[in-house]
C-alpha positions as a Markdown table, in Angstrom:
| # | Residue | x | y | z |
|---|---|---|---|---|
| 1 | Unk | 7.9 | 12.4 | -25.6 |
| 2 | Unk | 8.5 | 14.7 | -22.4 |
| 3 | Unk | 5.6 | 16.6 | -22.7 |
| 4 | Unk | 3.4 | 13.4 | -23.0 |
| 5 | Unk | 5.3 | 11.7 | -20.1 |
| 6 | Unk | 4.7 | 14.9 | -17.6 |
| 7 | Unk | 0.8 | 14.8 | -19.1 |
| 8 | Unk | 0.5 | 11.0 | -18.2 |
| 9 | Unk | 2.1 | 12.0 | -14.5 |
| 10 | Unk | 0.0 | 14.8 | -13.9 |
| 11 | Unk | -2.6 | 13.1 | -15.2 |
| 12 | Unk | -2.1 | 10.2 | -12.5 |
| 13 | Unk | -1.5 | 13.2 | -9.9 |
| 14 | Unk | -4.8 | 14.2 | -10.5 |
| 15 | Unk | -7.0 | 11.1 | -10.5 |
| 16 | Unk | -4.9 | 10.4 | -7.0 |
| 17 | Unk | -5.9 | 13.8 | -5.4 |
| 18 | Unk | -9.7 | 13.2 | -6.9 |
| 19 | Unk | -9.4 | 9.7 | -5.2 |
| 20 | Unk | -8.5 | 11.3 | -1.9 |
| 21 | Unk | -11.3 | 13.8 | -2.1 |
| 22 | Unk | -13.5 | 10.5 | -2.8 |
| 23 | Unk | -12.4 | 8.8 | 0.5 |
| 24 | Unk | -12.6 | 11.7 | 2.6 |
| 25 | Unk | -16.0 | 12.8 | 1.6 |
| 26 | Unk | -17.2 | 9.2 | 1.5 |
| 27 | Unk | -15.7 | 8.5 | 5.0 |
| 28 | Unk | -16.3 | 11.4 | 7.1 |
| 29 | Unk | -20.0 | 11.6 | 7.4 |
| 30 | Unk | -20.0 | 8.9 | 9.8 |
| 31 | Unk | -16.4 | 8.9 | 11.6 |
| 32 | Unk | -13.2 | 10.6 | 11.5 |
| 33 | Unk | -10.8 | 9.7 | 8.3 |
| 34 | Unk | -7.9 | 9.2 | 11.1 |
| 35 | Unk | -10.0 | 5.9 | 12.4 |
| 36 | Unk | -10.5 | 4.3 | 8.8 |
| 37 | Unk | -6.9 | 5.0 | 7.8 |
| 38 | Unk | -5.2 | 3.4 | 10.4 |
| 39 | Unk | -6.7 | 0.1 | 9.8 |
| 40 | Unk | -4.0 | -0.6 | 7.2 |
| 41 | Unk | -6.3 | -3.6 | 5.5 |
| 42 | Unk | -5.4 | -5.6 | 2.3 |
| 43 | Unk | -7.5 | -4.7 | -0.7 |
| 44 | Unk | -10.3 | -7.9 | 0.3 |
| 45 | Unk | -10.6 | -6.0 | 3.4 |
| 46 | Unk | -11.2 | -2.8 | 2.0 |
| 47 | Unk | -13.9 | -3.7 | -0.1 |
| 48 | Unk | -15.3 | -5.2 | 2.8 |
| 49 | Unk | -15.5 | -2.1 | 4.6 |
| 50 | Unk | -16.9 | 0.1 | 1.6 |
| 51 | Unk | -19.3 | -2.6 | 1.1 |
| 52 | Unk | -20.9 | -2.2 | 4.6 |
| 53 | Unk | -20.3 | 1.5 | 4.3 |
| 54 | Unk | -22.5 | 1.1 | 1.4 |
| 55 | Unk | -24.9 | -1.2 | 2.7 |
| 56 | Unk | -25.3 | 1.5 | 5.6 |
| 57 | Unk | -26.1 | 4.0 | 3.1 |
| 58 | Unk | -23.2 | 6.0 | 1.5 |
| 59 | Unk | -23.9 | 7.4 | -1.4 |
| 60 | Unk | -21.2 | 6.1 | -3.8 |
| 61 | Unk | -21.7 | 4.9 | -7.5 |
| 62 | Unk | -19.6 | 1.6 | -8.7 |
| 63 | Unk | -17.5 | 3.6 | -9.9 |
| 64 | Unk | -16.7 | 5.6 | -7.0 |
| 65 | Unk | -16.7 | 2.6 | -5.2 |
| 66 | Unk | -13.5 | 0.6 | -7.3 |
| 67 | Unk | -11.3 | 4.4 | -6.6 |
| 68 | Unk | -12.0 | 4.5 | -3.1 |
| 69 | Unk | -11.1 | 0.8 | -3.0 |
| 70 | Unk | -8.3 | 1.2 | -5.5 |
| 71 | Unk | -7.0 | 4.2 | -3.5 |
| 72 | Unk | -7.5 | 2.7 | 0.3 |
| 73 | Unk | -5.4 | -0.4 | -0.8 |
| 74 | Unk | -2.4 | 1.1 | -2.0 |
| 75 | Unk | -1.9 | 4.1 | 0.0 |
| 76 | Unk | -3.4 | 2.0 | 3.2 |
| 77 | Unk | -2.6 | -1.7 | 2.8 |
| 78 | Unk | -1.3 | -3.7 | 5.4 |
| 79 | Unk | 2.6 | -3.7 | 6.9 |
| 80 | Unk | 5.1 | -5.7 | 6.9 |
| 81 | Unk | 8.1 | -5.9 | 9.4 |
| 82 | Unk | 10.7 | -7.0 | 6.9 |
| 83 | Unk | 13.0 | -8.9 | 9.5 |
| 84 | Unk | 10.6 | -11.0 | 10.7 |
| 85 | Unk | 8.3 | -12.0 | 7.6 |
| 86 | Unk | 8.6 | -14.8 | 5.0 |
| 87 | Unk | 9.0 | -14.3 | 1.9 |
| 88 | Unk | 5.1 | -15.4 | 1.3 |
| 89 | Unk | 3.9 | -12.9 | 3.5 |
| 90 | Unk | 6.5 | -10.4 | 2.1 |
| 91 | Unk | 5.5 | -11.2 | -1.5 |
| 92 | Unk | 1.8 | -10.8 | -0.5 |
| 93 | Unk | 2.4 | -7.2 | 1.4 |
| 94 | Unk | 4.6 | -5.7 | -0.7 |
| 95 | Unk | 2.7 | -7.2 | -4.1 |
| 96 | Unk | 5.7 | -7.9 | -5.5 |
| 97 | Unk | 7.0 | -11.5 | -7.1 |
| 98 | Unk | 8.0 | -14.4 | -4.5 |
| 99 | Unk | 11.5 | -14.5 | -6.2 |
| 100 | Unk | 11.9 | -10.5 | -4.8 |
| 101 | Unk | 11.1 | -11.6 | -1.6 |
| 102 | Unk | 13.3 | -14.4 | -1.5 |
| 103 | Unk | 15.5 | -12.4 | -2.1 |
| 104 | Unk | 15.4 | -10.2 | 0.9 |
| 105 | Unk | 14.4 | -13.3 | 3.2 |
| 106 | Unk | 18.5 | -14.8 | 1.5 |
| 107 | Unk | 20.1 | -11.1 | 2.3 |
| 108 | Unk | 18.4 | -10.4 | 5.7 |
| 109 | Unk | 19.7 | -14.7 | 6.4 |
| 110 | Unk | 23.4 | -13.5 | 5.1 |
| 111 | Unk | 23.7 | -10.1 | 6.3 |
| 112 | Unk | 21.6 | -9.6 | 9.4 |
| 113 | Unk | 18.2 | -7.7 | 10.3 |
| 114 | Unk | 17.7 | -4.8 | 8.1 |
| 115 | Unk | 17.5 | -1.5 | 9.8 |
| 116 | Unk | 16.0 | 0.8 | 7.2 |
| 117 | Unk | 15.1 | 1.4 | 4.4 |
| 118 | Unk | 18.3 | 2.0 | 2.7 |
| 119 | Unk | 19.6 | -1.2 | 4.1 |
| 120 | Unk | 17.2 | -2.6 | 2.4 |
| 121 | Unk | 17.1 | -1.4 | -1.0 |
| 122 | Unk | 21.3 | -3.0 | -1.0 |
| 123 | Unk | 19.2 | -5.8 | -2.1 |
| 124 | Unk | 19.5 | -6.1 | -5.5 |
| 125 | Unk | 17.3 | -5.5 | -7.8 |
| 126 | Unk | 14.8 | -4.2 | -5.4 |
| 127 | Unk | 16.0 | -0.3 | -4.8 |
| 128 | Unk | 13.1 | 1.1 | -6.8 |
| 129 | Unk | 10.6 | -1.0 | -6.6 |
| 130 | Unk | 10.6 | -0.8 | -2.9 |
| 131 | Unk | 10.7 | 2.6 | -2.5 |
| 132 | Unk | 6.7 | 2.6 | -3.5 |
| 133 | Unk | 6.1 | 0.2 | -0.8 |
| 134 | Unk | 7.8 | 2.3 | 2.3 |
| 135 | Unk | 4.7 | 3.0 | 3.9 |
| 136 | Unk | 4.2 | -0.4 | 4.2 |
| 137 | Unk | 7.4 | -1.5 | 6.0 |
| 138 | Unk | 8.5 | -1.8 | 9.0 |
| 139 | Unk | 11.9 | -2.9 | 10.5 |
| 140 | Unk | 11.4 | -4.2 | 14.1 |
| 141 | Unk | 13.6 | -6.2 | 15.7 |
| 142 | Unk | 12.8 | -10.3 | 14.6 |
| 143 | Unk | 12.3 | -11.8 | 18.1 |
């Protein structure tokens, strides 16, 4: 069971660094990856870009296409600043279930702004699950 769980992760290891390669040989004949990446867009607005990339000729087969989407929108989605976000717009960021983000909109209400991370994951239930996401937040002040 050990040996088939470190074969799945490596597994997923891989496809990720093959996806990378994808978007960086996709993305570079035309501009630098630096500009693309720091458009933080949701998945729709991905696909939008790779569509017109596509449109403007890069070479990139369907399935190409869904990685390089795929791998844009969750290592380069948009960001959230946690203390001044609804918990709509927090559930849509972080792609994670409205009652989560109530949740952090009922701690940050009770306990203040967050200032971290780690002050963040006191909320519970959410430690894990938004350690995946920490790229996405971001813990500005709320006014």
């Amino acid at each position: 069971m050990v040996v088939a769980l470190a074969v799945v992760l490596a597994s997923a290891a891989a496809a990720q660094d093959d996806a990378k390669a994808l978007v960086e040989r996709a993305c570079t004949k035309c501009h630098t990856l630096t500009s693309t990446l720091k458009q933080r867009n949701s998945r729709a607005g991905w696909s939008a870009i790779v569509d017109d990339m596509v449109a403007r000729g890069a070479e990139l087969s369907d399935a190409e296409i869904e990685n390089t989407i795929g791998y844009l929108a969750k290592n380069y989605g948009p960001r959230v600043n946690v203390n001044k976000a609804g918990a709509r717009e927090l559930a849509r960021v972080l792609e994670t279930p409205e009652s989560s983000a109530e949740a952090i909109v009922e701690y940050r209400a009770k306990h203040g702004e967050f200032k971290d991370i780690e002050a963040l994951k006191k909320v519970p239930g959410l430690e894990k699950a938004i350690e995946a996401k920490r790229d996405r937040l971001e813990f500005g002040p709320s006014r």
